[in-house]
Each structure stands twice: as C-alpha cells, then as structure tokens.
C-alpha positions in Angstrom: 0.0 0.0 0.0 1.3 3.6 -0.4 -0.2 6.7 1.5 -0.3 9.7 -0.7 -0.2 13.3 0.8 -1.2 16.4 -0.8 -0.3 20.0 1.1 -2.7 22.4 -1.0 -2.6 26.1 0.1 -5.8 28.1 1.8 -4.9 31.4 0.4 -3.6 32.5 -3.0 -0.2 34.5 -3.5 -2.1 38.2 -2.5 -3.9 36.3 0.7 -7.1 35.7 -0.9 -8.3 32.5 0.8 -9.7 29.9 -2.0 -13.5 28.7 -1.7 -14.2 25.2 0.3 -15.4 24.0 -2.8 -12.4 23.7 -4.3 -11.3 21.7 -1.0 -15.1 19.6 -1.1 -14.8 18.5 -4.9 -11.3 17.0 -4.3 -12.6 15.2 -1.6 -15.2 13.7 -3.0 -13.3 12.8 -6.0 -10.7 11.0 -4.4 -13.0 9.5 -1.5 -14.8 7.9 -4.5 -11.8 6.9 -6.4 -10.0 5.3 -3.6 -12.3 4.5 -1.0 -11.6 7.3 1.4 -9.6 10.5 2.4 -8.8 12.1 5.3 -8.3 16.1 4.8 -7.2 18.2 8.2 -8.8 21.0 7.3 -9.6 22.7 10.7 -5.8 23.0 11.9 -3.4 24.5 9.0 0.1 23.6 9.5 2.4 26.4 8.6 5.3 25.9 5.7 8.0 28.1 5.1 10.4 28.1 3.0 13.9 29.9 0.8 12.3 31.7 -2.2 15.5 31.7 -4.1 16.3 35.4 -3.9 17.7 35.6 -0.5 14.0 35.7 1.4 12.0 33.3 2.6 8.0 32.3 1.9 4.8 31.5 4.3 1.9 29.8 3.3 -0.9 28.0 5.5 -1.4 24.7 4.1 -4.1 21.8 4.6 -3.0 17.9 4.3 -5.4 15.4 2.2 -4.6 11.5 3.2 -5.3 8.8 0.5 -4.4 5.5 1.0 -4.1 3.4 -1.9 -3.2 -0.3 -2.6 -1.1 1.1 -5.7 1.0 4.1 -6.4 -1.0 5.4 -10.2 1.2 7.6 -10.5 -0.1 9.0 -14.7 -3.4 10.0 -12.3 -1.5 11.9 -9.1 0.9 13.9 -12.3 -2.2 14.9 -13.5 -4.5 15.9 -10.5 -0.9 17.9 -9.7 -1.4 19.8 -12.6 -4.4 20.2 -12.2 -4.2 21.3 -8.6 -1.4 23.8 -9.5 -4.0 25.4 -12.0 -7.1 25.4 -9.5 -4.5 27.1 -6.5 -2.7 29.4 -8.6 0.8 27.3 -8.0 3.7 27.2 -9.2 4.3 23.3 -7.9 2.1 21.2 -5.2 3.8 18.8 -2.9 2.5 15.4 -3.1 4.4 12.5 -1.2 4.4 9.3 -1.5 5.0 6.6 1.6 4.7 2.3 1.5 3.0 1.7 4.6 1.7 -1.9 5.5 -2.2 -1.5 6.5 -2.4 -3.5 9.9 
C-alpha cells in the first residue's frame, strides 16, 4: 500500500483565501476513487520556505490522506497539474510513503 499526501494552500499569492469548494470536490473525488480520504482542514500547519532570492515564503497549508493499494502515478501527475492550475501554484507537494495497513 502507499499513502499519498497532498499540502494544498488556503490562500492564493495576494492572501485571498480559495472557496471550500475547491477543498469539497477533491474530496469527494478522491473518496470515491480510492475509498476514502482524510483532509485536516480545521488546523493549517504552517510551511515556510527559501524563495531563491535571498527571502524566505509562508503559506498555510491543509494535508489530504489517500491511502491506496497502488502508487498510479499517470493520475497523481495529473490531478498535480491540475491542482497547480485550480490554486494558482507554481508546484504542489504530493508525497508518496509504502506503509503496511495492519
């Protein structure tokens, strides 16, 4: 099995937060396509990091959870482009784990 986690932003570049549907839709999208999700929506954690030019970025992000019994990865390159689109990104993180489902 493999746990795939997505960190999507809650605000664009000029702080404008995105609308929960945006959030809702992938949700139900992948709950259907994989059986479940788990999104921490209520607790943001906070990334930061080097922008490159000598300064440094925040962002609030939320985590979405998916585990699945095979990495697809032609689908996850996709939804990433997608997802970059939908948030106004120049990249989204999504990790991959193998985990063993006790």
């Amino acid at each position: 099995m493999v746990l795939v986690e997505m960190l999507l932003p809650l605000k664009d570049n000029s702080g404008t937060p995105f609308a929960t549907q945006l959030y809702r839709e992938l949700q139900e999208e992948l709950a259907e396509r994989f059986g479940g999700v788990t999104a921490y929506m209520r607790s943001p954690a906070n990334g930061l990091w080097n922008d490159g030019v000598g300064g440094s970025r925040h962002d609030d992000v939320v985590l979405f959870e998916i585990m699945a019994e095979t990495l697809e990865a032609p689908y996850w390159q996709t939804l990433k482009g997608k997802l970059a689109d939908d948030f106004r990104q120049n990249d989204i993180v999504i990790r991959v784990t193998e985990i063993t489902r006790l």
